[in-house]
N, C-alpha and C positions, 0 to 999 in steps of 0.2 A: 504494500500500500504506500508505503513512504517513498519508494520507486516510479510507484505511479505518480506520486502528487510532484514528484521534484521533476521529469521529464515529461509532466502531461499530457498524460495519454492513460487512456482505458485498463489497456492491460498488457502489464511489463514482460509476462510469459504467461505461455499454453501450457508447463506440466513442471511438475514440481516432482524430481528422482530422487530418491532414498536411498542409501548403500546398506548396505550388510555392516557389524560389525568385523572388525578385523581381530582375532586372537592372534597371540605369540606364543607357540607352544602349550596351549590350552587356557590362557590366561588373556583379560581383556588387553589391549594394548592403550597402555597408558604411559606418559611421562612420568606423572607423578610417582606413580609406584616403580619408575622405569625400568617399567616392561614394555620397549619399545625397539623397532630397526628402523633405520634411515633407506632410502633406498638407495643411496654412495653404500653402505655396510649391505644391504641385499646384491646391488652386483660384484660385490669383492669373493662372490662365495658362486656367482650364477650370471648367466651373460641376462641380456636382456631379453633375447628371445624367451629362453627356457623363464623368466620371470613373467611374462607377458603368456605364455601357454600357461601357467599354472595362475591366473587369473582369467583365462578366458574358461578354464577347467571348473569355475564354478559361478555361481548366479551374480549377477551386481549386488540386488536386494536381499543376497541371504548372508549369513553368516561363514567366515574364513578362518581355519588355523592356520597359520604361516609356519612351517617349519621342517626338520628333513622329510616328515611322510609326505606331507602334499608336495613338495618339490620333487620328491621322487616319481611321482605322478607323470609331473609335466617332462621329466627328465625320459621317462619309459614311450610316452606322445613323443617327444621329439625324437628319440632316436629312432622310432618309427615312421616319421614322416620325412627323418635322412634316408633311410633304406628304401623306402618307395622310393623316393626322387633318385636316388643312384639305381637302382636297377631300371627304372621306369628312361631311364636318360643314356643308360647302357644298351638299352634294347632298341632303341629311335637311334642312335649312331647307326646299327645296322641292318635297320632299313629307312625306307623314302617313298613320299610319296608317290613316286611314279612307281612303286610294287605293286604288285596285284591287288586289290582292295578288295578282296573276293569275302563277303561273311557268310563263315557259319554258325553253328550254333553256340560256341563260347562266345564268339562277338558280339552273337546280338543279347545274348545275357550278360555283357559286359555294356553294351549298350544303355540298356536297362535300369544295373547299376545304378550307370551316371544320371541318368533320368530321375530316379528314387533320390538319390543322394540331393540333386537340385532341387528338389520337392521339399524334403526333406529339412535342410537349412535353410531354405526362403519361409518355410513354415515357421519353421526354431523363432527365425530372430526376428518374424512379421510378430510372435508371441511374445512380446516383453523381453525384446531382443535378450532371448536362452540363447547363450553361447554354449553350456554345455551339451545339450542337445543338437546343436550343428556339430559341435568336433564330434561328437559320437558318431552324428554321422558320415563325416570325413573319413574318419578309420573306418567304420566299416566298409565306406567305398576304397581304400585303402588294399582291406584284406581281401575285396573282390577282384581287383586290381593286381595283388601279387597270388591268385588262381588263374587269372588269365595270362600270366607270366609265364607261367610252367610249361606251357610250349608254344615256344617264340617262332617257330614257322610258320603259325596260323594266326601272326599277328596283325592286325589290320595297322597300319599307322598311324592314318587320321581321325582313328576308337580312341586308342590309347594316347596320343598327343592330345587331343580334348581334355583327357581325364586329366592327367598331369596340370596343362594350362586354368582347369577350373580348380584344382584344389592350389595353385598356385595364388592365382586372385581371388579366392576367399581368405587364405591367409593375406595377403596383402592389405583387404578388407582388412582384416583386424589386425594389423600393421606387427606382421609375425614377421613379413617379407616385406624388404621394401624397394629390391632391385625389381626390373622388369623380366629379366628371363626366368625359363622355370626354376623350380627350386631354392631352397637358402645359397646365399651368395658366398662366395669365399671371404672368410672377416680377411679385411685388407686389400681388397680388390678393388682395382682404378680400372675406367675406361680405357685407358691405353695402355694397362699394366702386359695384358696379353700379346702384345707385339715388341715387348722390347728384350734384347739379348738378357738383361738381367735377369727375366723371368726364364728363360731356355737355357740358361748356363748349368745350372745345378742337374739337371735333369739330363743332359748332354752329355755332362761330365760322366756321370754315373752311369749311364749308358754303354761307356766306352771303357771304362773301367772292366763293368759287368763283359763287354764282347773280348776284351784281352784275355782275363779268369777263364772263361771258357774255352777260348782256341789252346791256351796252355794246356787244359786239363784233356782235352781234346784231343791234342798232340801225341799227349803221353797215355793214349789208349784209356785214359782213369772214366770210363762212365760213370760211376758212382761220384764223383769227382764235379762232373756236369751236373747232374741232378743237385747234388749241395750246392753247389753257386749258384741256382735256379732257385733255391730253397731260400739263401741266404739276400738272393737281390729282391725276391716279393719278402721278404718278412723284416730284413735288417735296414732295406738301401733305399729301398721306395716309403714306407712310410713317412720316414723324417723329410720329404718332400710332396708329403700331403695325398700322397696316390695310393691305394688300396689297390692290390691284383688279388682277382680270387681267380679260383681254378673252379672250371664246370666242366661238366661231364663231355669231353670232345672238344674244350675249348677253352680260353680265360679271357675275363672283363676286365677292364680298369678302371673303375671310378676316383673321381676327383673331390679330397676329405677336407672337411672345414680345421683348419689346425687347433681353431676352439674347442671343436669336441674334441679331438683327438685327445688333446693336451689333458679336456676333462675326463674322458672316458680313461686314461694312463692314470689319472689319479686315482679313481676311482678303484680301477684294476689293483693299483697299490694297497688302497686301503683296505681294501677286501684280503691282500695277502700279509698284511700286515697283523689284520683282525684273526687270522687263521692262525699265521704263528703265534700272536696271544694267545689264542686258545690252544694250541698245542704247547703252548708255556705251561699253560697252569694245568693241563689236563696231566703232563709232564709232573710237575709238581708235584700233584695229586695222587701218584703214581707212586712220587716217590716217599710221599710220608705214607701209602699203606707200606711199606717195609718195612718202616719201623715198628718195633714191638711198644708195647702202650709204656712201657715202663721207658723208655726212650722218649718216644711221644711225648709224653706229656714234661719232660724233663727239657725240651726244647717250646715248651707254648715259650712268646712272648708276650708284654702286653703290646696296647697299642703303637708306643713308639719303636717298636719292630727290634729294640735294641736290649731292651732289661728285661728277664726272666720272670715268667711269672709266679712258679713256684721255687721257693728254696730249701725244704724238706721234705721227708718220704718217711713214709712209711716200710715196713718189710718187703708188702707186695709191690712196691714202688708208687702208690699212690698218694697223691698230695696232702702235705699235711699243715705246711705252711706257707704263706703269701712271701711275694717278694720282699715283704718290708722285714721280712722274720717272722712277722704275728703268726699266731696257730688261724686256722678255714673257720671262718663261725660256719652255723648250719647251711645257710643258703651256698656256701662258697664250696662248703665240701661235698655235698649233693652234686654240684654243677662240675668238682673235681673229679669224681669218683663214676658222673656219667663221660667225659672225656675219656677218661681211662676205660671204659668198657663198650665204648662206641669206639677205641681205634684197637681194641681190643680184635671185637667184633670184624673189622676191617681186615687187621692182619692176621687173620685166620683164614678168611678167605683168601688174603693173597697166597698163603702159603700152600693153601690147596691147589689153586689154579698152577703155580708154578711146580707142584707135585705133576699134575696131569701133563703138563707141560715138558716134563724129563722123561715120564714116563713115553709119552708119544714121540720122542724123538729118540727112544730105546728100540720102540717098535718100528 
């Protein structure tokens, strides 16, 4: 109203939008309580696209937890709509519109598809513009798209160039993509990056590298020799240059990798092996105090600070009798002493058996 009266005129807007709360980790996002992210600290952790899919991944007007599950979301979306776009982009290199455009009956069910899918998101976001119910239906025109992948002879071109181009500017639409060709753009890509020697030097180079490796190994009879340099130039020499070769059955593709994902997918791979060997630390670990007999055991607890013992008397059976300080266990203390003692008790009974069976089967 105060809008109205200071520009005169009737009416200042037609609709008044409402957002959704935003949570952080399950908690409102508030300064005050700060429990808050900036969005400089969300892309230090997430590029912008994968930030912008896991907002189109749920309503304006409902409520959002911000944090690794739902990023994990948009992270599983995007690298499914990199693999459409690379296989979908692999298979249009080899062929053209002047192929036969003959359709059968995968085409016209891939036809179909894309009919449904345009249906489909013009409905979504005519509805209170539902973003999540358009990418729903994106992917699913997605995994319809890599069933009519699975054989590329009866490809029609100008089926599958459609599909690609429309799921391209819908993303655009929601400003996922902002170059004009199909696909995510390479992060760092100029209009005349592709034509200058800096860009063909690396790839060149390695090229010629990988052709000398080979006539050597070639020279000297080594086949086995070949095949590892073929092994080593798709796995070692082409990555760090952005290129992914996969091997198909009678042939191999080359797609062309955003260094972004790459970089985060390597992280990723990291922490995942990283999280494994922790857990083969402590499983480790755990392993290694069943060996110990309880009267061991328990002669090794510490307290908290990992450093001072926590019992410093025993009993005959070995069981705790006094605390660290010297004092004797009140009730509560020796209860909880006397169940450690008989829960690693319990433990190393078992170990000893299993490693019984274990001497015995290597007698037999």
């Amino acid at each position: 109203a105060q809008a109205e009266a200071h520009a005169g005129c009737t009416q200042w807007v037609n609709y008044f939008v409402h957002a959704g709360h935003l949570d952080i980790k399950g908690f409102k996002m508030s300064k005050s309580l700060k429990n808050f992210i900036t969005i400089r600290q969300a892309l230090e952790q997430h590029s912008p696209r994968q930030v912008r899919l896991c907002f189109l991944l749920h309503k304006y007007n409902a409520g959002m937890d911000y944090g690794d599950n739902t990023m994990s979301h948009a992270l599983v979306m995007e690298r499914q709509f990199a693999e459409f776009f690379h296989n979908t982009k692999a298979v249009l290199r080899e062929h053209s519109i002047a192929d036969a455009q003959k359709w059968n009956d995968d085409t016209q069910k891939m036809q179909m598809a894309l009919q449904q899918a345009e249906e489909k998101v013009d409905a979504a976001l005519r509805d209170d513009f539902d973003t999540p119910t358009a990418m729903a239906a994106l992917v699913e025109l997605i995994k319809a798209t890599n069933v009519y992948l699975e054989t590329p002879d009866t490809i029609v071109y100008l089926v599958l160039k459609n599909v690609a181009i429309y799921v391209t500017r819908i993303l655009q639409v929601f400003g996922v993509i902002q170059n004009d060709d199909i696909g995510f753009p390479m992060a760092g890509a100029s209009s005349d990056q592709n034509t200058t020697e800096e860009t063909l030097a690396p790839i060149l180079n390695a090229l010629m590298e990988f052709r000398s490796s080979v006539r050597d190994e070639a020279r000297s009879g080594n086949v086995q020799g070949v095949l590892k340099e073929c092994d080593v130039f798709r796995d070692d020499v082409l990555p760090p240059l952005n290129i992914r070769l996969e091997d198909k059955p009678g042939k191999s593709v080359w797609k062309l990798e955003d260094p972004e994902a790459r970089a985060q997918r390597q992280l990723e791979v990291m922490r995942k092996q990283e999280e494994k060997e922790r857990l083969a630390a402590d499983m480790a670990k755990r392993d290694a105090l069943k060996s110990l007999t309880p009267q061991d055991f328990v002669r090794q607890l510490t307290l908290d600070d990992g450093t001072t013992l926590k019992y410093s008397q025993f009993n005959k059976e070995g069981i705790p009798t006094h605390g660290s300080d010297g004092e004797p266990l009140n009730k509560n203390q020796s209860k909880k002493a006397i169940k450690e003692f008989q829960t690693q008790e319990k433990k190393y009974e078992k170990y000893m058996k299993q490693q019984q069976q274990q001497q015995q089967g290597e007698v037999e």
